[in-house]
C-alpha positions in Angstrom: 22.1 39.3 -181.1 19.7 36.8 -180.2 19.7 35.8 -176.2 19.8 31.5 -175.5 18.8 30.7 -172.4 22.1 29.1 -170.6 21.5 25.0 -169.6 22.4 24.0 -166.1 25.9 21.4 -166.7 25.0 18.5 -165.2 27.5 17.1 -162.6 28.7 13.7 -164.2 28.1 10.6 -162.2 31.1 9.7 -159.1 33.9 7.0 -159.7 33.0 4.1 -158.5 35.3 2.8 -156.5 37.2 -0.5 -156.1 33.9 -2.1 -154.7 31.6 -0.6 -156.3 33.1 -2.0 -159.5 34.2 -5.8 -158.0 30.4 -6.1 -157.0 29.1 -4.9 -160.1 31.2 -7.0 -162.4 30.5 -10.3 -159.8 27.0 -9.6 -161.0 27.0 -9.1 -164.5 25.2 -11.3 -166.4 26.9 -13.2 -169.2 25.4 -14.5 -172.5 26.2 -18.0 -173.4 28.3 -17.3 -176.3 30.5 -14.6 -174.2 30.8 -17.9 -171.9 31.7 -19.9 -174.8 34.4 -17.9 -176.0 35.6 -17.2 -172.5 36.1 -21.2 -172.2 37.0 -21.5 -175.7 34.3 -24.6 -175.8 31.7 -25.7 -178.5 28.0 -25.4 -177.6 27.9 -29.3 -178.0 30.5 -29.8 -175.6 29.1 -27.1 -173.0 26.1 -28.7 -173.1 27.3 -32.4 -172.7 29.1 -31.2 -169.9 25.8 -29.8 -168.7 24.1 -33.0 -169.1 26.8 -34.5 -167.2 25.9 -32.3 -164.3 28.9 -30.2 -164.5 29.2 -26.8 -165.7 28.0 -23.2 -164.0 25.0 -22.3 -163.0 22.5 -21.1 -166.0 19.7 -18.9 -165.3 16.5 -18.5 -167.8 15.7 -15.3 -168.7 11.6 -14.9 -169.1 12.5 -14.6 -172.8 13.8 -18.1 -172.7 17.8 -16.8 -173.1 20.3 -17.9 -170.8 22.6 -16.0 -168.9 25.4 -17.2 -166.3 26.7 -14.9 -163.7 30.4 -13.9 -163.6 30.6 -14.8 -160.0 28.8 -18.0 -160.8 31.2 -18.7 -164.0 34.7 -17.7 -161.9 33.5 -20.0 -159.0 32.8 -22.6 -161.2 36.3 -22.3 -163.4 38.5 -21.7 -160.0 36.9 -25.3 -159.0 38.1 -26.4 -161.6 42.2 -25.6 -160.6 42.8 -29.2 -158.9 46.6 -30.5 -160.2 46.8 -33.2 -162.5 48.9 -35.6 -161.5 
């Protein structure tokens, strides 16, 4: 009978809580397509609303991607709410 040495069990890591989780997903970072498909809008179009100067907030990654933050992106969209009349 051969004699294993027992491992300590790790505690796992808390629940986060309700504000833990609303400022971690208000800073997640999203990749264009994500965006794109959140929007349901072509790259074209994103971009000629871009050029237009409308559209969220990009930020370049030192890789040259682009990512837009959720709070940036949900900001941007609840602008966007205004009636059509």
């Amino acid at each position: 009978m051969s004699r294993r040495a027992l491992r300590p069990v790790l505690p796992h890591s808390p629940a986060r809580g309700k504000e833990d989780t609303l400022v971690a997903n208000s800073q997640q970072m999203l990749k264009l397509d994500q965006v794109l498909a959140e929007l349901g809008m072509s790259r074209a179009a994103f971009y000629r609303m871009r050029a237009r100067g409308k559209g969220p907030r990009l930020l370049k990654l030192p890789n040259g991607h682009l990512r837009v933050r959720r709070s940036d992106l949900d900001a941007w969209v609840s602008q966007l709410d205004t009636p059509a009349y």
